[in-house]
N, C-alpha and C positions, 0 to 999 in steps of 0.2 A: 730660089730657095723655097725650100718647103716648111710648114711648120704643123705641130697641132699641139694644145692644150689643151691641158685639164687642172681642174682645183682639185686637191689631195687632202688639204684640211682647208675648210670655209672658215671667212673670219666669224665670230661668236655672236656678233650681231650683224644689223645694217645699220649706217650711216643717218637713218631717219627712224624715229621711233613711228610707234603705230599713235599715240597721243597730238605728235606734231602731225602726224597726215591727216588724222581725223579734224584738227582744229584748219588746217590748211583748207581740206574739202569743205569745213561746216557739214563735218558729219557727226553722227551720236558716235563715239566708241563706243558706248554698252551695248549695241546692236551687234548681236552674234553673229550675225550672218552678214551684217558692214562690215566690218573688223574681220573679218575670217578672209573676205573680198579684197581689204584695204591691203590687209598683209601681203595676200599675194600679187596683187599691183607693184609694193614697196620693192619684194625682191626681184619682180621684171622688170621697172625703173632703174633699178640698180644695180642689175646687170646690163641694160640698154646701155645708162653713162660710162662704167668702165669698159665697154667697149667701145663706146664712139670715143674718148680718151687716150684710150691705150694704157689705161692705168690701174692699179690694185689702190684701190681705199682701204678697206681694212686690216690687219693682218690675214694676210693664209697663204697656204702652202699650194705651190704649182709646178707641175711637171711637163716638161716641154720637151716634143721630141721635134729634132733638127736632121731634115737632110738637103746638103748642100744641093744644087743645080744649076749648071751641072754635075753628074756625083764626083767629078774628080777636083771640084775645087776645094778648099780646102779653108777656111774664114782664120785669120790669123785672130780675129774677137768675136765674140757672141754678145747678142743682147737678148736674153732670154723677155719674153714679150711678157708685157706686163709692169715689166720689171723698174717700174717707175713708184714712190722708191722703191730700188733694191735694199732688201736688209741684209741677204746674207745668200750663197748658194752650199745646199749640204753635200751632193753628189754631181759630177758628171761620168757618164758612161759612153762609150762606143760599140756599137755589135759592128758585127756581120752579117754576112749573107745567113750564116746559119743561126744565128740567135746566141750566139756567142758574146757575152758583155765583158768589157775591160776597166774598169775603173784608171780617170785619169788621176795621174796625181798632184795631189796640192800643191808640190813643188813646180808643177810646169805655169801655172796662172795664177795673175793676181784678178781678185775681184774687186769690181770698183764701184762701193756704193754711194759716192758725192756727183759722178756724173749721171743727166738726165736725160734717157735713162739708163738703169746700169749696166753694167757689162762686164763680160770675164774677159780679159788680157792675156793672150800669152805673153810670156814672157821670153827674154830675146836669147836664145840660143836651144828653145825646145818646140816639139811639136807635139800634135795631139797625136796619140793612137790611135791611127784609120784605119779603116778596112773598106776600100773602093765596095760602092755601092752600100755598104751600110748606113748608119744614120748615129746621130748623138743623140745622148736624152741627160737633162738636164733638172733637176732637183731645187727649188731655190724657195724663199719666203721675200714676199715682199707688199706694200703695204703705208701709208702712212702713220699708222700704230694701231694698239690696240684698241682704246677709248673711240669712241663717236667724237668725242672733243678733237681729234687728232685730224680728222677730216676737216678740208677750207672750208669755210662760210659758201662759198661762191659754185660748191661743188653740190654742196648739201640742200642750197638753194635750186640748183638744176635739177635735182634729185625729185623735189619736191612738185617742181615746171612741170616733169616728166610724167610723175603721180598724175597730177592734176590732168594732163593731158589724158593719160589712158585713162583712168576715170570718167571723164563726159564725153570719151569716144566709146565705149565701151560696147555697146552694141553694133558702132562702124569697122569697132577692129585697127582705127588709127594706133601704128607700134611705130610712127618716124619719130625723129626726135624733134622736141617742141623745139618752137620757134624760141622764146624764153630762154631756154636750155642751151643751144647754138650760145647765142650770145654770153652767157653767164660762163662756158666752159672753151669759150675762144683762146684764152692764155694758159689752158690746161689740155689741149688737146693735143695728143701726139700721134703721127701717122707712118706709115711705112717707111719713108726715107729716114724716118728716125728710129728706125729699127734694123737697119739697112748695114748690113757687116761687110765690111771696110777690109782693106789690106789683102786679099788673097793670094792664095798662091798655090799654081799649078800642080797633081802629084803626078810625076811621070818615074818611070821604072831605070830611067837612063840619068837620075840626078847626077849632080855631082860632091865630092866632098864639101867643096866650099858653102856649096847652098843645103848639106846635109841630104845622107842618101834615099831617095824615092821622091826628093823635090825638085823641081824649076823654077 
């Protein structure tokens, strides 16, 4: 499978104020040009963690585009990546070859945002509208809320690891993730096989009724 994202709306803040990194560092915040440096650490820290996670922290909007591989399978579920929690998904599409979009409809999937992490379901007697070799793109929000309160202690603590870390690497360029960090985010970390879509099923042009026609 293939994938690629992008954030469409960013959440409103970060997860770590610029007050707590400065106290963390033992830096002056009124220092214009610390503070200006801090911030932009805060928001490489915290796109570091939601990626080594596999997780959206704050609220926002992402759009995922999906192509199966090989092109002719077919994912009977999606887990739109990120998608830990899921809050909600607004669109899915399918083109073609030629840039031709379909909107699925809300009647063929349910979406399911209690499982971690979430996922759209088809539901049993439909399929999505394919077009071999095209791709899906997928529309969703997800996030543990909107508030900074809404982020774990254990998460925001790593956030902080990470700070600290590019901070007194800063002229080596160290971008791994701390050591601190690993540890704090070991029961929050989610990886491929749990993004890993389940169930497929063959499309061939020779279906039969039973299995619904252009599938095997």
């Amino acid at each position: 499978m293939k994938r690629s994202i992008q954030v469409l709306v960013p959440p409103k803040d970060y997860p770590v104020t610029l007050d707590e990194a400065a106290a963390f560092l033992h830096v002056d915040p009124s220092n214009v040009s610390q503070s200006k440096m801090i911030e932009s650490i805060i928001a490489a820290a915290t796109g570091m963690v939601e990626k080594y996670i596999g997780r959206a922290l704050l609220t926002q909007t992402l759009v995922m585009e999906y192509m199966p591989n090989p092109p002719e399978i077919l994912p009977m579920r999606l887990h739109p990546f990120r998608a830990a929690p899921l809050q909600s998904v607004a669109s899915i599409y399918s083109f073609d070859q030629q840039g031709n979009e379909y909107l699925q409809s809300t009647e063929k999937y349910f979406v399911d945002t209690k499982t971690i992490p979430g996922r759209v379901q088809l539901l049993m007697g439909f399929w999505w509208d394919y077009y071999v070799y095209g791709f899906y793109q997928i529309t969703y929000t997800a996030g543990f809320g909107d508030d900074r309160s809404d982020v774990p202690p254990e998460i925001k603590q790593a956030i902080l690891a990470q700070i600290s870390q590019i901070y007194q690497s800063r002229e080596e360029f160290d971008y791994t993730i701390a050591p601190q960090a690993e540890v704090l985010l070991q029961d929050w970390k989610l990886d491929e096989w749990d993004y890993r879509d389940s169930s497929s099923v063959k499309w061939s042009p020779f279906g039969t009724a039973e299995l619904g026609y252009g599938y095997r």
